[in-house]
OpenMM code with the backbone's topology and positions (N, CA, C; nanometers):
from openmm import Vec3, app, unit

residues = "UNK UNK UNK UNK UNK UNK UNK UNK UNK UNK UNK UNK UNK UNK UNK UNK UNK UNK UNK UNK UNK UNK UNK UNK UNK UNK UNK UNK UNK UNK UNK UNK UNK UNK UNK UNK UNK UNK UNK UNK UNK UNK UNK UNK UNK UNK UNK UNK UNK UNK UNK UNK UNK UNK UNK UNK UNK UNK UNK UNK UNK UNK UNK UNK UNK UNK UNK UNK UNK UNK UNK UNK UNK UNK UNK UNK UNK UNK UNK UNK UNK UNK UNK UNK UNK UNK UNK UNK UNK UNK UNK UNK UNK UNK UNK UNK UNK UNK UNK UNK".split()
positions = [
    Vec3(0.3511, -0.8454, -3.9348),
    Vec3(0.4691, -0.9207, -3.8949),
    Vec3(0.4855, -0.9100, -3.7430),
    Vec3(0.5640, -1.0353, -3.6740),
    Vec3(0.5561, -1.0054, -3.5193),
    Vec3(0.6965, -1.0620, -3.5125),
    Vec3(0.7338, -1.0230, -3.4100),
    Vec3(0.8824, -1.0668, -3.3759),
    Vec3(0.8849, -1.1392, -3.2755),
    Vec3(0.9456, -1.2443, -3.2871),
    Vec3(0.9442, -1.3894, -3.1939),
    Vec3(1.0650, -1.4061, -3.1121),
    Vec3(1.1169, -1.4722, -3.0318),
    Vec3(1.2381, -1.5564, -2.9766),
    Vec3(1.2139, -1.6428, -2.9420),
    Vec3(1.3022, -1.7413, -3.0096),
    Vec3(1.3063, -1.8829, -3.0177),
    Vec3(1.4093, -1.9421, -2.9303),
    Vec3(1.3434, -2.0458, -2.8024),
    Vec3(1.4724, -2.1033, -2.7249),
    Vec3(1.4860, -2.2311, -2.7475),
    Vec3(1.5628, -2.2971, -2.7930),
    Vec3(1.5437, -2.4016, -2.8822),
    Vec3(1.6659, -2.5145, -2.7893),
    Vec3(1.6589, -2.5914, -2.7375),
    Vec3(1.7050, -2.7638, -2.7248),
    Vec3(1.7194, -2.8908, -2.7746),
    Vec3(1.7641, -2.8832, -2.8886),
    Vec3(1.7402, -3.0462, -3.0110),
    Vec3(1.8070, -3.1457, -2.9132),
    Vec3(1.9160, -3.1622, -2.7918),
    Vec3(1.9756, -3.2329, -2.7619),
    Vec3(2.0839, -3.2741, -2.8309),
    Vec3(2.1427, -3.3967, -2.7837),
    Vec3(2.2536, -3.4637, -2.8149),
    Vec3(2.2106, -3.5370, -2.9832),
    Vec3(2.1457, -3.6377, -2.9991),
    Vec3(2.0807, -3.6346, -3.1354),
    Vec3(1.9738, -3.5400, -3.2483),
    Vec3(1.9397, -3.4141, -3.1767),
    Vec3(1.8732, -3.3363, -3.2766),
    Vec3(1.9620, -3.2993, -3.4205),
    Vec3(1.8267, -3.2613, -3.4694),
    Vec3(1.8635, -3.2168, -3.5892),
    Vec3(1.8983, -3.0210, -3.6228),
    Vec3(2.0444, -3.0635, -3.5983),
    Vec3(2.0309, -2.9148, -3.5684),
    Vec3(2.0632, -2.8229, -3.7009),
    Vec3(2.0947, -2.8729, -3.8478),
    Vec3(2.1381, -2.8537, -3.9761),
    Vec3(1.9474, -2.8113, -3.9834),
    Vec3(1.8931, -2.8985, -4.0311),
    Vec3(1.7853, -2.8339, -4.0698),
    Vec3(1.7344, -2.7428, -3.9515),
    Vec3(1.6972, -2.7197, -3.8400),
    Vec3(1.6965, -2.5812, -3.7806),
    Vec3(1.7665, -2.4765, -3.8154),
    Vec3(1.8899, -2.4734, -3.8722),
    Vec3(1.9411, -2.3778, -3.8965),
    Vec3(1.9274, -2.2928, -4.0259),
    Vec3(1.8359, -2.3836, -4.1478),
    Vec3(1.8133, -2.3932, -4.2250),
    Vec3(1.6933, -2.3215, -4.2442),
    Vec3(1.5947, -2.3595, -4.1180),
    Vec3(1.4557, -2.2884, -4.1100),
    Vec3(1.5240, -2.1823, -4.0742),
    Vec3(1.6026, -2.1381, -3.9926),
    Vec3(1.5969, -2.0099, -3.8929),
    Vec3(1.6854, -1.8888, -4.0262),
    Vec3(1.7623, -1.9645, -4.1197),
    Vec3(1.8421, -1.8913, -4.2009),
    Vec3(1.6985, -1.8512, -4.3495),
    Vec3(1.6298, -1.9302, -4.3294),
    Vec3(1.4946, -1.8934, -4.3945),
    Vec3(1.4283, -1.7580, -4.3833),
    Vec3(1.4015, -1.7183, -4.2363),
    Vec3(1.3363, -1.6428, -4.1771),
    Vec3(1.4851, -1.5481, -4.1515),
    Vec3(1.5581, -1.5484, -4.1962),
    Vec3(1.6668, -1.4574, -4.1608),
    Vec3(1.6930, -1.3699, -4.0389),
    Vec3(1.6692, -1.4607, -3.9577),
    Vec3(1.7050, -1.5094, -3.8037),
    Vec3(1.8139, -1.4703, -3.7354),
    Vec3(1.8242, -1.3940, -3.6057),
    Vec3(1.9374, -1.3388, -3.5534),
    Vec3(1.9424, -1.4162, -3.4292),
    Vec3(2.0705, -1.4474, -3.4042),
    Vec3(2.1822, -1.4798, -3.3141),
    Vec3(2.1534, -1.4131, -3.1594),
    Vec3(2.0965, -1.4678, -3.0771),
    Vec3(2.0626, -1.3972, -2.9546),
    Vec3(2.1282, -1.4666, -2.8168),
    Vec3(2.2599, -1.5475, -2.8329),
    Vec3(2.2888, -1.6696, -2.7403),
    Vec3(2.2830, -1.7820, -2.7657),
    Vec3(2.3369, -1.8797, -2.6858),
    Vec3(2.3264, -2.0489, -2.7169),
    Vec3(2.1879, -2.0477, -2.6732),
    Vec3(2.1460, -2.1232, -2.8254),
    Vec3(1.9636, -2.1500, -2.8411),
    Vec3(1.8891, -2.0913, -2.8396),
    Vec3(1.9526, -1.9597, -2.8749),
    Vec3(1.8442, -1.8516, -2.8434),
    Vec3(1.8368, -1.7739, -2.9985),
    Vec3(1.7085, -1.7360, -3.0741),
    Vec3(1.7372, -1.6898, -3.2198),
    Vec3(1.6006, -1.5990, -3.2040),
    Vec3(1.6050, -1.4619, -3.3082),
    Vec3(1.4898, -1.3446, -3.3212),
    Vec3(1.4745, -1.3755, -3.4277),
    Vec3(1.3710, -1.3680, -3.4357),
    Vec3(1.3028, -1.3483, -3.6484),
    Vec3(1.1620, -1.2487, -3.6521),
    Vec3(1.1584, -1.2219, -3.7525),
    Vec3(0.9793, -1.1916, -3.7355),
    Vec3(0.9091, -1.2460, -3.8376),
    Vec3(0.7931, -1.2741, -3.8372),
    Vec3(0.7340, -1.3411, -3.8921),
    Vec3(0.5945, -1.3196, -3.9155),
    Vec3(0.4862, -1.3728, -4.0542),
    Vec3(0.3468, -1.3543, -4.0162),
    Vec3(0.2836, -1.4892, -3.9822),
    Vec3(0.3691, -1.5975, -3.9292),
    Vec3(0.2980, -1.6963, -3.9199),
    Vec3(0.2691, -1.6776, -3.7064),
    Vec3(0.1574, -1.7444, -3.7229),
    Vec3(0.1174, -1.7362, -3.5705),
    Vec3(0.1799, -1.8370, -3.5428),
    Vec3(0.1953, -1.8519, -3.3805),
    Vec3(0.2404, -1.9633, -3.2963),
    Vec3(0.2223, -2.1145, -3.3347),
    Vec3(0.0458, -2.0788, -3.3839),
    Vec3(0.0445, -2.2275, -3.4391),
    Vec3(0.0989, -2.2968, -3.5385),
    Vec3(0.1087, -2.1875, -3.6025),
    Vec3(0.1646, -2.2269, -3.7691),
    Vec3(0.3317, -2.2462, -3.7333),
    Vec3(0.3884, -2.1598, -3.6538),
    Vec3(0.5391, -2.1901, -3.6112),
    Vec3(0.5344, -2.3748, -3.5701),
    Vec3(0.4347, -2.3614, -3.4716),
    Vec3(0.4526, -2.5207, -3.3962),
    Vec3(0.4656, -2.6108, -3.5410),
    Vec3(0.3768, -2.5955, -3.5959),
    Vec3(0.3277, -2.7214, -3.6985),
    Vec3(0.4925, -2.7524, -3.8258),
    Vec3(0.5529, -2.6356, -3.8351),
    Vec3(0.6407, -2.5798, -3.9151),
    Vec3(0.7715, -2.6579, -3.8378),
    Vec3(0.7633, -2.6235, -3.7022),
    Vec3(0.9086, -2.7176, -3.6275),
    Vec3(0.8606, -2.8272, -3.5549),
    Vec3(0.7630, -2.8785, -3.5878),
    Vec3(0.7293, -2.9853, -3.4953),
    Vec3(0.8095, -3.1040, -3.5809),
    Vec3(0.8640, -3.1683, -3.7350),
    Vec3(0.9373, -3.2415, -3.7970),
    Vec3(1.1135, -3.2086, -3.7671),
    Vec3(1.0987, -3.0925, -3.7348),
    Vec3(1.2460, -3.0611, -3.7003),
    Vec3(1.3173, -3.0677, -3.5071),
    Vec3(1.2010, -3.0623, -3.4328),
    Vec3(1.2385, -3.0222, -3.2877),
    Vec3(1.2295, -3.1686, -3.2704),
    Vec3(1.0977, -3.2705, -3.2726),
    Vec3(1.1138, -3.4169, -3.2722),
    Vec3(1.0900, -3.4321, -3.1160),
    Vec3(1.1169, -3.5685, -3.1167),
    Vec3(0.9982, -3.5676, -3.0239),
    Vec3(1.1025, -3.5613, -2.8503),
    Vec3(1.2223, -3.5550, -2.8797),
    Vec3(1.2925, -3.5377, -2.7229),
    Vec3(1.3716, -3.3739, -2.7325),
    Vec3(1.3465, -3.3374, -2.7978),
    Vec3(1.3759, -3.1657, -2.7990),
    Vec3(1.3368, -3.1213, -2.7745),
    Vec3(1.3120, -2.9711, -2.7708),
    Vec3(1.2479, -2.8506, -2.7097),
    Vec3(1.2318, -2.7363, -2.7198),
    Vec3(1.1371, -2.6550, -2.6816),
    Vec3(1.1414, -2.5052, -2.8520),
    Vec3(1.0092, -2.4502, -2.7150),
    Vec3(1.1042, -2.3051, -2.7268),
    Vec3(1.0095, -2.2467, -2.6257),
    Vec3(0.9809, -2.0769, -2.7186),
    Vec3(0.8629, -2.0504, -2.6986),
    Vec3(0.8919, -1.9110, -2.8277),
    Vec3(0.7938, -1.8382, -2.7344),
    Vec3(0.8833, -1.6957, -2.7566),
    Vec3(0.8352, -1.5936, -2.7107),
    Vec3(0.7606, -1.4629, -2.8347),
    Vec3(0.6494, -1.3963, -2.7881),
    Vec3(0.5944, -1.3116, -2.8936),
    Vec3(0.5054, -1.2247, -2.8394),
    Vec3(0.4544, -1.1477, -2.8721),
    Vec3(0.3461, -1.0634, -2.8374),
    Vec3(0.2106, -1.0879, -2.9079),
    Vec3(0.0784, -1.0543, -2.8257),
    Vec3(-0.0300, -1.0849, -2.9132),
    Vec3(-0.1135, -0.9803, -2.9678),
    Vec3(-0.1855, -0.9784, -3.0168),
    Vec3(-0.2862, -0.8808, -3.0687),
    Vec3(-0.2586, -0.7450, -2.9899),
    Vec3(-0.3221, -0.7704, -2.8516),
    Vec3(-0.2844, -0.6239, -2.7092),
    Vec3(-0.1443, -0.5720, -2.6851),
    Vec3(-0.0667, -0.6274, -2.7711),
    Vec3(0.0584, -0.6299, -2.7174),
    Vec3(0.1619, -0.6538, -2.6228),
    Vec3(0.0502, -0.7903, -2.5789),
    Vec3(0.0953, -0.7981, -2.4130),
    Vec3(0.2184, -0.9426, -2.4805),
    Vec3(0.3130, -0.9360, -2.3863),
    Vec3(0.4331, -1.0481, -2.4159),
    Vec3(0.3634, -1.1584, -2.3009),
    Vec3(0.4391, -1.2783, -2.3945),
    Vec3(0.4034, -1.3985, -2.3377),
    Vec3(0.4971, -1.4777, -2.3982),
    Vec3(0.5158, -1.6275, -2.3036),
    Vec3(0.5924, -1.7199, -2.3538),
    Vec3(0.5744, -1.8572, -2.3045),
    Vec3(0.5597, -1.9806, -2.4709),
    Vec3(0.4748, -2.0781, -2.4131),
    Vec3(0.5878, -2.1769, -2.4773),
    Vec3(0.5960, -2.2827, -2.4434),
    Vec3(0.6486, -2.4374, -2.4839),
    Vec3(0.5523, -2.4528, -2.5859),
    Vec3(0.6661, -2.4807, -2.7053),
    Vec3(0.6038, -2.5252, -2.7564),
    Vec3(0.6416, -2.6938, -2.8296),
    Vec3(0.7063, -2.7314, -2.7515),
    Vec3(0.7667, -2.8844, -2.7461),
    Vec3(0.8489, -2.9010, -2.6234),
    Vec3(0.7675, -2.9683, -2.5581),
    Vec3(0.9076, -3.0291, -2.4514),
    Vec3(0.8478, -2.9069, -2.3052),
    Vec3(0.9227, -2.9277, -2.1840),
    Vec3(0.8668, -2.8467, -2.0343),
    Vec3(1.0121, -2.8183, -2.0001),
    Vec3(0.9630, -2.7406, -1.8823),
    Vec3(1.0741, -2.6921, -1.8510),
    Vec3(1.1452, -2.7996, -1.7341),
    Vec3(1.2523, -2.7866, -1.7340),
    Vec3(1.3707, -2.8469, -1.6252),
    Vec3(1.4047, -2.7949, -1.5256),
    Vec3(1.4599, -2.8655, -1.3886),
    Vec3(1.5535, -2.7754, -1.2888),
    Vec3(1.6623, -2.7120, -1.3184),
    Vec3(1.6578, -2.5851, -1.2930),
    Vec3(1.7702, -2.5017, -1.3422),
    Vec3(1.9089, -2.5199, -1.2870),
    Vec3(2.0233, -2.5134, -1.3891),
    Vec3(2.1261, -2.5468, -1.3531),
    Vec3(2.2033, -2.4524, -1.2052),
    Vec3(2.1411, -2.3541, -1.1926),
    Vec3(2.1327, -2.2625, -1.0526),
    Vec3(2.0499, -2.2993, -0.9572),
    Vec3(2.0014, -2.3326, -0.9246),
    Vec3(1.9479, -2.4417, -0.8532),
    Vec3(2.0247, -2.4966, -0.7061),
    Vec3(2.0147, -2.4288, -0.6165),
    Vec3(2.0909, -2.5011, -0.4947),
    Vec3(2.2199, -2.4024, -0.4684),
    Vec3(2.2523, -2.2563, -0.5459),
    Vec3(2.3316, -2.1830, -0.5327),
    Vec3(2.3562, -2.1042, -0.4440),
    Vec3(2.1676, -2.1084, -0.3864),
    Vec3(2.1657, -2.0295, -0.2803),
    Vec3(2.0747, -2.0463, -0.1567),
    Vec3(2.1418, -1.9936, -0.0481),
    Vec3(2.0470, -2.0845, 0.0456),
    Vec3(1.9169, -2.0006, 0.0980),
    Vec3(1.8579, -2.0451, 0.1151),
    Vec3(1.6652, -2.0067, 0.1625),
    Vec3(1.7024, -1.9560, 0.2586),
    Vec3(1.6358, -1.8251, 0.3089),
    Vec3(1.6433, -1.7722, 0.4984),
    Vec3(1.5434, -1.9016, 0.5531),
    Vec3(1.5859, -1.8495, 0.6822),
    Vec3(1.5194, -1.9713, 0.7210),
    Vec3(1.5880, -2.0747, 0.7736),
    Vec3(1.6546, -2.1449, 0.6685),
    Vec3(1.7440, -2.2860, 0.6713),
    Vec3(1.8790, -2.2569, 0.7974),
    Vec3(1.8325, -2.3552, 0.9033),
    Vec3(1.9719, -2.3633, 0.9893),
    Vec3(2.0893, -2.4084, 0.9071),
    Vec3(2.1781, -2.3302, 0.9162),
    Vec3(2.2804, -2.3276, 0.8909),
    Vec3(2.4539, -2.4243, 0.9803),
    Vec3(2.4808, -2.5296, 0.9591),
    Vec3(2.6128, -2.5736, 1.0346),
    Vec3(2.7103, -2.5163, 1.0522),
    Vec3(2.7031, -2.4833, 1.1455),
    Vec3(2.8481, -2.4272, 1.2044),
    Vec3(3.0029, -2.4816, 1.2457),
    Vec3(2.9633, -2.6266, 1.1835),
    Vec3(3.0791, -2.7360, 1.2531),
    Vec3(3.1830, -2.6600, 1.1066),
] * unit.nanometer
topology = app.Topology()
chain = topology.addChain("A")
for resn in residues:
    res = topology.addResidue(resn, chain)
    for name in ("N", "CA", "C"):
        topology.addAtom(name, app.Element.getBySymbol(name[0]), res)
């Protein structure tokens, strides 16, 4: 068994009843908005193939796990990443600054 985290984005039209449905399957814990732990013996691939009818095709599902070495990693597995809503919070050294 391996223990996963799931960051999950269905959007404004996803289907978010049946996700909850898979994740209450795998008896799935609560880690934040979009964020869920389970463990599982299915590999990454078998996860993808498993939410690929449920994430669809403008959603997004990012899962984190460890592999064989135990080394952690974390891949998309529908959908890329975005500019972060922090983004522009802070300013670069460097950048002249206005003084008016």
């Amino acid at each position: 068994m391996t223990r996963y985290w799931l960051s999950f984005d269905l959007g404004l039209r996803g289907n978010d009843d049946d996700l909850y449905r898979w994740l209450a399957k795998l008896d799935a814990r609560e880690c934040g908005d979009g964020v869920a732990t389970f463990t599982t013996a299915l590999t990454p691939a078998q996860l993808k193939r498993a939410l690929k009818p449920i994430v669809g095709k403008k959603g997004r599902a990012y899962l984190i796990g460890s592999d064989k070495e135990g080394k952690w990693s974390g891949k998309w597995l529908f959908g890329n990443r975005r500019p972060a809503p922090w983004v522009g919070y802070v300013e670069l050294a460097g950048e002249e600054q206005d003084d008016a």
